[in-house]
N, C-alpha and C positions, 0 to 999 in steps of 0.2 A: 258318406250319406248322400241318397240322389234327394234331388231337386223335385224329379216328375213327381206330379200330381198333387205337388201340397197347394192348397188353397191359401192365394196375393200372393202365389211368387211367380214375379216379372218370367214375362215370356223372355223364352231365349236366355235367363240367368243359369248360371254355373259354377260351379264350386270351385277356382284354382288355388292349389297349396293352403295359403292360411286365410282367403279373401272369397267373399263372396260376390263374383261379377255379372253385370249386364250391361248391356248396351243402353242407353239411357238415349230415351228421343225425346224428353220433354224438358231436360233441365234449360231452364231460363238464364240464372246465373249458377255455372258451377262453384264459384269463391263459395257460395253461401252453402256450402253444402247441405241441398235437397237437392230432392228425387223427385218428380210427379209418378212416374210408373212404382218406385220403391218410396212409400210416404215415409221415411224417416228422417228425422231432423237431428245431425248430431257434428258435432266438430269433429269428430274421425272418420264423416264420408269424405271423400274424394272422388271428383271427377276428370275426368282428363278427355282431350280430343284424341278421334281415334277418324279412322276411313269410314266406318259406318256411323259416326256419327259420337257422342259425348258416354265413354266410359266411365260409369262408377263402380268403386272399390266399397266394400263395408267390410269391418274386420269379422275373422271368423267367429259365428253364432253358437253358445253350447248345444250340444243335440235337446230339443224339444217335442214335445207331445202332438199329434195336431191339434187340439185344443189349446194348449200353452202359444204355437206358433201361430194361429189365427187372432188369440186375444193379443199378440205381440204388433200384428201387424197391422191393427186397426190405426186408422189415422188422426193422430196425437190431437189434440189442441192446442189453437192457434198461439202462436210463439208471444208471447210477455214482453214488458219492456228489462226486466230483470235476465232472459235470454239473449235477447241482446246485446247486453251490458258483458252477458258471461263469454259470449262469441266473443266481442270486442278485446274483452280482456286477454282471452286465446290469441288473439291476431298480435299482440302486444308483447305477450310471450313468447313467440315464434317470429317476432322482429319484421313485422308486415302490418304496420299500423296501418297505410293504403286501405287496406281491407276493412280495417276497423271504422275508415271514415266511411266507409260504404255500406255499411250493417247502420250507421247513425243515419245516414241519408235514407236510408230503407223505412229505418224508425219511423222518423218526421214524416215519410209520404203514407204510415200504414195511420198515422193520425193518434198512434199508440203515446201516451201523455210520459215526458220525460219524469224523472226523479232524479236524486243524489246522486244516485249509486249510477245511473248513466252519465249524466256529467262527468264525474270522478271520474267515470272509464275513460272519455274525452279527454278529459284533461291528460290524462295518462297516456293516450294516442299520440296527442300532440308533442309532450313530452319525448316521447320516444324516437317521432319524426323529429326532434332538434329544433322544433315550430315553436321556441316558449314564448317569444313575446305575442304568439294568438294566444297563447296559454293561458299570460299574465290577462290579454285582453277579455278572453270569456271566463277566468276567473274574476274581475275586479266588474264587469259591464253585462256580458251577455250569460249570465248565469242568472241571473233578477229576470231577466227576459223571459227566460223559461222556465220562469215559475221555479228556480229551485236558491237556497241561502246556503252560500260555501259556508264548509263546515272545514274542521281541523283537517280534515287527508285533503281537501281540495287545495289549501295552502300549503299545506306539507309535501303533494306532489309534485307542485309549481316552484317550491322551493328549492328543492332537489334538484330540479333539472336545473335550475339559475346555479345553484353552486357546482354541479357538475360541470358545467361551462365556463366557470371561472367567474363567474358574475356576482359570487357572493355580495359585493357593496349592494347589489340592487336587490339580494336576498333578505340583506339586510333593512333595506327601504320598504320591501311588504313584512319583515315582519314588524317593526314601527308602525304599521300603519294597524297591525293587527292589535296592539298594546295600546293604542289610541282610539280601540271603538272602532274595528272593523266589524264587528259583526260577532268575533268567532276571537275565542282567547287564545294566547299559542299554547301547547304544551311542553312535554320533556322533549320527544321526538323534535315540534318545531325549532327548540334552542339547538336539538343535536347536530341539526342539519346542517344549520348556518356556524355552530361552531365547530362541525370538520371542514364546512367549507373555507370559512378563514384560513385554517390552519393548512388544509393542501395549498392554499396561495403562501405559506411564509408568515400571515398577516394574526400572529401569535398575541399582538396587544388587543387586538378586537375580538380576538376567539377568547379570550380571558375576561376582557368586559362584558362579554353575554354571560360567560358564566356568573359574574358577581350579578348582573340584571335578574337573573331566575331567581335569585331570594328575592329580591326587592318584589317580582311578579308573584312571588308566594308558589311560584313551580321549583319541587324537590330535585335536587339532579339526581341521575341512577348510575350504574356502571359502566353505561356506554357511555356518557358526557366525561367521566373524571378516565376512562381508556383513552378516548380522542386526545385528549390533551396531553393524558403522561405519556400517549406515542410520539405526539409530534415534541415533546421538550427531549424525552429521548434519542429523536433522531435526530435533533439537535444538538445533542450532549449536554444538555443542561440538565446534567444529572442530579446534582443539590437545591433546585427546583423541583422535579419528577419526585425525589423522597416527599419534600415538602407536600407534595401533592398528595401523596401515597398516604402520608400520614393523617394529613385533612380527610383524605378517603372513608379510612377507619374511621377516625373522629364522626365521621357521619353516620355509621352505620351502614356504610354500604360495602359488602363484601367484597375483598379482591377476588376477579376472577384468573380464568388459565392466559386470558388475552391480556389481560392488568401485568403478571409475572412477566409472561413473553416478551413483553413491552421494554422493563426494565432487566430483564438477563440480555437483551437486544443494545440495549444500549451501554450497559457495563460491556460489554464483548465488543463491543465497535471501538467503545475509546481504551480495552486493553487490560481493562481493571477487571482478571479474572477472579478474584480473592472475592471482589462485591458482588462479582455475577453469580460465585458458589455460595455466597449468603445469602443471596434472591432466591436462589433456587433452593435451598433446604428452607427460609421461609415459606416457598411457594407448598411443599412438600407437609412441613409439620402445619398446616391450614386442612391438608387433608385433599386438595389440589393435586391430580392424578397431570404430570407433565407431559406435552406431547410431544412430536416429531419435531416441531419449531423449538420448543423449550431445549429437548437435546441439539441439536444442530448450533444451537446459539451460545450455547455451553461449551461444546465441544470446538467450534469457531475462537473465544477466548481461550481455551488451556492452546490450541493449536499455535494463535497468534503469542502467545509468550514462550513456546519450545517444549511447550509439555505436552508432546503427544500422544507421551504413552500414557499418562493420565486420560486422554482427550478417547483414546482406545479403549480404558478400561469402561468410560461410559457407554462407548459403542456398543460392546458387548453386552455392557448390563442389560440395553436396549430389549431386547430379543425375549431375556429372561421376564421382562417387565412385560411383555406382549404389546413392544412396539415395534416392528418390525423397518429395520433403516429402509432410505427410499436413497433414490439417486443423490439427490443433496446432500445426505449426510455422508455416503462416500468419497464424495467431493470433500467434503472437509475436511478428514480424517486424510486424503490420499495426499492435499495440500498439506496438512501438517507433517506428514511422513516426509513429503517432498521436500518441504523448507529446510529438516534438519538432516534431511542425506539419508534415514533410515532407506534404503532404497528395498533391502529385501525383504522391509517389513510394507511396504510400497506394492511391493509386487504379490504378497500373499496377498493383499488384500485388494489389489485387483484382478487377481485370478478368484476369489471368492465373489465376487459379484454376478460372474453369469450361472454360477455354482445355487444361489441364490433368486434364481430367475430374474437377475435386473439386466437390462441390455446395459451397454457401457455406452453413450453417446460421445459425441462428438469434444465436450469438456474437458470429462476423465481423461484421455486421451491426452488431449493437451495437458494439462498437469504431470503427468509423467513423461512427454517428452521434453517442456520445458525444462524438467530437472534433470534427465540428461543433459540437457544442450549447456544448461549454466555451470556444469560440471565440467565440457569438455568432454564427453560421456560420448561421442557421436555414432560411434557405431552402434550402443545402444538404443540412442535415438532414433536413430534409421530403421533399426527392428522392429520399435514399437509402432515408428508409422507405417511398416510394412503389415504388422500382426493388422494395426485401425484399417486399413484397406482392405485387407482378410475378411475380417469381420463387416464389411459393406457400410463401414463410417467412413464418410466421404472428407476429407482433411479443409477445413477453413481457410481461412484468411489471416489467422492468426496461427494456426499449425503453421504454416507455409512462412507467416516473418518468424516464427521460433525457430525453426531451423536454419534460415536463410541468417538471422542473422548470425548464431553461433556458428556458422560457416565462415563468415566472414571475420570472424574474430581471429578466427582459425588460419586466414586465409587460404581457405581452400576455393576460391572462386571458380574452377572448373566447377566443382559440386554447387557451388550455388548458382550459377548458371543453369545447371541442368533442374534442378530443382523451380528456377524460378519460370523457366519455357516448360513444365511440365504445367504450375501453376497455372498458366494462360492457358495450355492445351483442356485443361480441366473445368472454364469456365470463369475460377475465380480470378474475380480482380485485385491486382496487386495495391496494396495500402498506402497511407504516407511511409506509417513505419516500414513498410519492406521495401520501398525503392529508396529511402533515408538508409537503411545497413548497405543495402549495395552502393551508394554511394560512399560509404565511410567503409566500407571497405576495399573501394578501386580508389579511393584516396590514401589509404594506408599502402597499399600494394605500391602508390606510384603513377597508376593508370588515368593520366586528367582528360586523356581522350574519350576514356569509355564515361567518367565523370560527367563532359560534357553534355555528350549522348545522352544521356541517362534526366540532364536535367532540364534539357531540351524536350525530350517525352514526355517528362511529368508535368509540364509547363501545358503541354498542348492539352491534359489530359486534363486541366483545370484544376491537379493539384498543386498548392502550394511548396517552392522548393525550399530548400532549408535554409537555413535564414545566416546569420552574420556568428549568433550562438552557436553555433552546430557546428561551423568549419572553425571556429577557435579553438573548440573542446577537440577539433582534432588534431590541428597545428598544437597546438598543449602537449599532446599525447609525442607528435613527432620530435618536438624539442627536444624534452623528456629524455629519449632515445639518442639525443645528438644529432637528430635530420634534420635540420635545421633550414638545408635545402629543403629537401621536400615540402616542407612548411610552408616558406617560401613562395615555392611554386603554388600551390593552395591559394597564399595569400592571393596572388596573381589574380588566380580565378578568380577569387571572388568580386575582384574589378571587375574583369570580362562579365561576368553577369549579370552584373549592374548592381550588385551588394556595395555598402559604404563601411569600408571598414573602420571599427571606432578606437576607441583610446584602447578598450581591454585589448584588441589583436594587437595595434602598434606595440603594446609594452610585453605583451606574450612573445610576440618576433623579438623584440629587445634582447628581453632573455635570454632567447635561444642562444642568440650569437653572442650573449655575453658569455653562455654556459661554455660556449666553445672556443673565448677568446679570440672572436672574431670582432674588437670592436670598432674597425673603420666603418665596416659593414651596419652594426649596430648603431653609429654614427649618422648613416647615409639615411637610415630608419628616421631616424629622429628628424632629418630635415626635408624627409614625404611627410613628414607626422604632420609639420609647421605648416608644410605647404598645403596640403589639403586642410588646412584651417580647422585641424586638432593642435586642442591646448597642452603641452606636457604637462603633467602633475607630478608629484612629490615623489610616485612610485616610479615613474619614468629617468627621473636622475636617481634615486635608490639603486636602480636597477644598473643603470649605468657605471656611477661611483662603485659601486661594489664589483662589476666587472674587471675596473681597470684595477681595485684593488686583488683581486684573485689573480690576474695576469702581471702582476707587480710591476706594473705602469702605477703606484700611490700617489705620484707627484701630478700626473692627469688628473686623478681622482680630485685632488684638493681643488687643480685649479677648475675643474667643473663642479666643484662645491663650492667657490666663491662665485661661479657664474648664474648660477639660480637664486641668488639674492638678486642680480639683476633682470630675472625675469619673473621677479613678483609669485616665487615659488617659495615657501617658508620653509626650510628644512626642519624636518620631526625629527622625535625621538630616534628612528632609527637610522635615517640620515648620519646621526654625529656618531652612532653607536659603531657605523660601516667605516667615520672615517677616525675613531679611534682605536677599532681594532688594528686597521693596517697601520696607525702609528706605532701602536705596541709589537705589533708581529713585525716592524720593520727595524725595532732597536730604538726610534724615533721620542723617548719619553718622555722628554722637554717639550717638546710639539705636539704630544696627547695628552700631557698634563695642562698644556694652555689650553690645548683647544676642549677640553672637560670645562675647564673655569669659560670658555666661551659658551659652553651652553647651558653652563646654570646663572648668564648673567644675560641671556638671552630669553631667559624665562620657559624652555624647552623642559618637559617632563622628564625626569631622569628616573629609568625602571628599573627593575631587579635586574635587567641584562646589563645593562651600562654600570652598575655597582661590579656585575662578575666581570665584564672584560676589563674594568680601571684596576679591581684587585689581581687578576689573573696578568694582567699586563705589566704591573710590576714587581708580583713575584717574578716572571721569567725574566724580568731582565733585573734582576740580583736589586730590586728594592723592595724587601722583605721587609723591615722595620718598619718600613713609609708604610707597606703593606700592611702592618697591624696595626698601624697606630690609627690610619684610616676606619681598616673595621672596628677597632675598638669608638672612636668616632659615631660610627653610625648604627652601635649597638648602642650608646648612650640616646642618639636621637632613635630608638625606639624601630629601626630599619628590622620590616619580615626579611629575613633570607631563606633562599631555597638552598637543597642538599648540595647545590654544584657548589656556590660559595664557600659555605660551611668545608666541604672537603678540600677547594684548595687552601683557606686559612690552615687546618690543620698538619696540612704538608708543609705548609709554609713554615710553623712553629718547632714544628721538628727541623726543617732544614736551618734552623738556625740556634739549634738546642734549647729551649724553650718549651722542654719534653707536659713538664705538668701542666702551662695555659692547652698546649694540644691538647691534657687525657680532659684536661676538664671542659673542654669545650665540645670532646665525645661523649661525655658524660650528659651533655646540657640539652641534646639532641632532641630527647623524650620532650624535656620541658618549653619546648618550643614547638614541639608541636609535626617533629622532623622521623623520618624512618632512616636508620642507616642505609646507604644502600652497597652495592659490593665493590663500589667503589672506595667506602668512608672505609668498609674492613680491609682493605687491601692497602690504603695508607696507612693504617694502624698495626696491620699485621708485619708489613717491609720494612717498618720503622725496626719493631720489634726484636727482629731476626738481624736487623741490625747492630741493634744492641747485644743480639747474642742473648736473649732472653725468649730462647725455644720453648722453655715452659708454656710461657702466657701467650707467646704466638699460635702455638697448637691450642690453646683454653679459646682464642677470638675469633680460629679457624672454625672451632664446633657451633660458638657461640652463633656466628654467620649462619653456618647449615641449618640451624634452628629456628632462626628467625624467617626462613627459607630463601634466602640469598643466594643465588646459584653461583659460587666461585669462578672468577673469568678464566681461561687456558690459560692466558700468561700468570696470572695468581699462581696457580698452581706451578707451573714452571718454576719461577721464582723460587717457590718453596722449596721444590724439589732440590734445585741447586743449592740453595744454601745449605741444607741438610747437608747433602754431599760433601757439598767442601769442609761441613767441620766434622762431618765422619758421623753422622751421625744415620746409620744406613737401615734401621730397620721404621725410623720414621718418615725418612724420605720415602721409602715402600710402602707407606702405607698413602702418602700421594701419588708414590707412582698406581694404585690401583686404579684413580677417581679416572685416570686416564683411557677414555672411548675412544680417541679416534674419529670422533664425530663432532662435539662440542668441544671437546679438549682434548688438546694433541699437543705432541714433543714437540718445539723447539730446533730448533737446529744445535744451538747453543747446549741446549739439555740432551740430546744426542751426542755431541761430540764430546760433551762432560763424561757422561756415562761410559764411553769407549775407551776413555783414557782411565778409565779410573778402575774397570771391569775385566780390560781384556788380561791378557797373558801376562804382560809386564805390567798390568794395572796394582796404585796403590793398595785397592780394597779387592785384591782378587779373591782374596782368601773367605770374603763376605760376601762374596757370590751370594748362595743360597739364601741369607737375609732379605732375596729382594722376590719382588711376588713371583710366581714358576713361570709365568706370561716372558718374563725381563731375565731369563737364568740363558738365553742365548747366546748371550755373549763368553760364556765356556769357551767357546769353538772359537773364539775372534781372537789373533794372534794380533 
């Protein structure tokens, strides 16, 4: 449509694309958008400098009459104070309050008389500029001035912006002042304000006090006041509070909404309770409450977090049917659940369904399925998916980069992480604590304290902090563990060299080590750096010790470094005496474990279910069985819990000295106590059995076991096997020899050369070959 010839249009204007321009020679102030050559006055003129002088844009005009376009273009009347106000508001909306305070200075000089409604907008200006306490001051002073009396939104904007700032206490302070005869009553909005603002500070008893204050003020709460609260008790996990509220809700008559539900499926799914978050959610449902994108996400978040992800799936899909279409987040949570439980190819359809679906996959998603490679060990899968993320022009993080890096290191493939981590640098991002922390633990695990050092000399410069005294125990632990003990060692060094102070947990972790390895001079020498750097030994540090020298059957060290920590104000515990009773019983010594027992229950030392199983197990093995029962019968009168270990060796013990019925009956008593057999109790009662040559009832406790689902041990079996054999009894030996895999349970050596002798050519039972499962008919051919 041309321009030429219509009557008031700006010389020299022109129609480009969707805007109608000219050269503007008269604008005074272009902010305010007007025109002197084009008189219109609107917030979507625009002006801008140009070489010929100040360009206005007007949006494109529909085609008009020239009558329509001449009565358009007559020149408006003179701008209101309510114009103003609406300018102002625009400038406040598009984040340029500056402007606003310049449409008010405009005001004041056109002499045009303030009202409410420009105030309000002031206040709202200031607000927005972060100016509240002029806010507060021409809300509380200079509003009387000009002629106007704050009403509810002048408080309630002033308000806002103090608890946005964290200021709530002082929110608090105007609105007291507003309950006390300020002028203006608070409303529901006023209480809302101040009691989200409490609650974003933590300050949950003052955001509760306004609530109970609004009855006393005779203001109703609505469903934004009782939503504020059950979110913040919910994100708090006070979730038998949030009910309580829920139900006061009702009681009120105020209906839950979609944000009320969300609130509470939010907060049963954080602390894991997905049972309460699917009763949220079918209440939310039978209300008649149409659930949204949050409501699933937060649902499917708890089935996720307890392993049910294919439940957590079936809602996904419901999604769709219900015309809610997933968004990235809830792929996320579904991709996490698939992730956590290993479903990997139900993992992978369902992020190849994403871009299928037009969602880009960002940077997240990504990580979620390489992470679950890498915790798998998965790496070369790993690698593919961050090759496919690169593909796809997602750029890999700071945490893509320690996911990888450190299952590298786990790995020790430190060539690869090396190359992975100078890629990281080449690509901008910066390496983390967590990712120079893995390559540290992992040039520590390799051995490498050189590259170690480097490493924590860089981070140092780098003004991160280096890993601390925790970090290198948890890895000396791991080397022990291993038998490195050295290497540990070495570690420990370092962490001298770095000025770290190592404390009691590393000395007694090193202890260990070289206790584990019967190194204890060395373990010795530990103990008096321990002293000298002015660490106290504790009770675990001679535990650790004692039980060293007992493993290495140096006992007689053991004691006299158990008589030497009564001289260093070191009280020996409970399992102090348990470590130095056991090497009296495993040494034969039972005169000297039976004293030193009576020394520590006249020591007043707790004696626990352990110290009951190594006094009784120590003198069954060394042939005092009798003392043995008479003991536990003893300590079944004093009312003594025992566990299954106990209980099975009394019963071996009763048989080993024929004493057949106290054993069946103290099998029998197992239930009434509160005990499960376990394959161990069957395996004493079944060899007893087969002992007596009562194969009937052995093979009845043999079932009985598989029933109660007790996996029979390889030697169990064995045992069986053999006995069978030697009394000829060959077709139920075969039917033991079948249980046998090869994997859990295998032959014997003993049970092999039984078989041989007994099968081949000159064997007794050759003739019963074929008796034995077709697996074992082999031995045919064995001369």
């Amino acid at each position: 449509m041309s321009t030429q010839g219509w009557p008031g249009t700006p010389s020299g204007a022109s129609r480009a694309g969707a805007e109608w321009r000219h050269t503007c020679r008269g604008a005074e102030r272009p902010e305010l958008s007007t025109c002197r050559e084009w008189p219109v006055t609107s917030p979507t003129l625009h002006h801008r400098e140009t070489g010929a002088g100040v360009e206005c844009e007007l949006p494109l005009l529909p085609p008009l009459s020239r009558r329509d376009w001449q009565n358009t273009m007559r020149r408006p009347d003179p701008p209101t104070a309510y114009t103003y106000a609406t300018l102002m508001n625009c400038c406040c909306r598009v984040c340029r309050p500056d402007l606003g305070f310049a449409l008010f200075g405009r005001l004041l000089r056109t002499g045009l008389k303030t009202d409410d409604i420009v105030t309000n907008t002031l206040l709202k200006c200031l607000c927005c500029a972060k100016r509240t306490d002029e806010a507060v001051s021409v809300l509380l002073h200079r509003m009387s001035k000009l002629g106007c009396v704050p009403d509810a939104i002048s408080y309630n904007t002033v308000l806002k912006s103090l608890c946005d700032n964290s200021s709530s206490q002082r929110a608090l302070d105007l609105l007291q002042m507003m309950t006390k005869g300020g002028g203006c009553s608070p409303d529901v909005v006023t209480y809302n304000t101040v009691i989200h603002g409490f609650l974003q500070e933590g300050e949950v008893s003052k955001a509760c006090d306004r609530y109970h204050e609004m009855v006393q003020q005779g203001v109703l709460h609505d469903v934004v006041t009782y939503n504020s609260i059950l979110d913040a008790l919910c994100k708090a996990g006070a979730m038998d509070k949030a009910e309580l509220f829920l139900r006061q809700m009702v009681d009120d008559d105020i209906r839950p909404n979609e944000v009320t539900y969300n609130a509470m499926i939010h907060g049963y799914s954080t602390l894991g309770q997905w049972k309460r978050a699917t009763q949220m959610f079918r209440e939310m449902t039978s209300r008649g409450l149409a659930p949204n994108i949050v409501t699933w996400s937060s649902l499917m978040t708890s089935l996720c977090k307890h392993g049910r992800s294919k439940e957590a799936a079936e809602i996904f899909h419901s999604m769709a049917a219900k015309g809610h279409k997933p968004n990235i987040v809830t792929y996320r949570v579904l991709l996490h659940g698939y992730a956590a439980e290993g479903f990997f190819a139900d993992m992978i359809d369902l992020f190849n369904s994403i871009a299928n679906n037009g969602i880009v996959p960002d940077c997240h998603v990504f990580n979620i399925l390489i992470n679950a490679y890498a915790k798998c060990g998965m790496m070369d899968e790993a690698m593919s998916m961050l090759t496919e993320m690169r593909g796809q022009g997602v750029s890999p993080d700071v945490f893509t980069y320690a996911t990888v890096i450190a299952a590298l290191c786990r790995m020790g493939r430190l060539t690869d992480v090396m190359d992975n981590f100078n890629r990281m640098i080449g690509k901008g991002v910066q390496p983390s604590k967590v990712v120079y922390h893995s390559l540290i633990q992992g040039f520590c695990t390799l051995g490498d304290l050189v590259k170690v050092k480097k490493l924590i000399f860089e981070i140092t410069d780098k003004g991160i902090p280096h890993p601390n005294i925790v970090f290198f125990s948890s890895i000396m632990h791991s080397l022990c563990n291993e038998g490195r003990v050295m290497d540990a060692h070495h570690i420990f060094d370092l962490v001298i060299d770095i000025g770290e102070r190592p404390d009691l947990i590393t000395f007694n972790m090193l202890i260990d080590g070289y206790c584990l390895v019967s190194k204890m001079e060395e373990a010795l020498r530990l103990l008096d750096s321990m002293v000298s750097a002015g660490i106290k030994p504790n009770v675990i540090t001679y535990n650790t010790l004692i039980n060293g020298y007992c493993r290495s059957g140096r006992l007689d060290d053991g004691v006299i470094l158990f008589r030497e920590m009564l001289h260093t104000r070191v009280k020996p515990n409970t399992v102090t005496y348990n470590i130095i009773l056991d090497g009296l019983f495993r040494a034969g010594r039972t005169v000297a474990a039976k004293k030193m027992f009576h020394e520590m229950i006249e020591t007043g030392t707790a004696v626990s279910i352990s110290t009951y199983s190594i006094v009784l197990g120590g003198l069954c093995r060394n042939n005092c069985t009798d003392e043995a029962i008479a003991f536990f019968q003893k300590l079944v009168a004093m009312n003594v819990k025992f566990d299954i270990v106990i209980l099975n060796t009394m019963i071996k013990a009763m048989y080993k000295v024929q004493r057949r019925e106290e054993a069946n009956d103290l099998f029998a008593s197992l239930p009434a106590c509160g005990l499960v057999p376990n394959a161990s109790t069957y395996g004493v009662v079944i060899q007893n059995l087969l002992k007596e040559g009562s194969l009937e009832e052995a093979d009845n406790m043999f079932s009985s076991m598989e029933k109660s689902g007790c996996a029979p041990s390889s030697r169990l079996v064995n045992d069986i096997t053999r006995k069978l054999l030697e009394k000829g009894e060959i077709v139920k030996a075969g039917n033991y020899m079948s249980k046998v895999d090869g994997k859990i349970i295998s032959f014997e050596a003993s049970t092999t050369s039984l078989l041989l002798s007994l099968f081949s050519e000159k064997g007794k039972y050759r003739e019963q070959l074929q008796l034995l499962p077709a697996k074992y008919q082999f031995f045919e051919g064995v001369i």
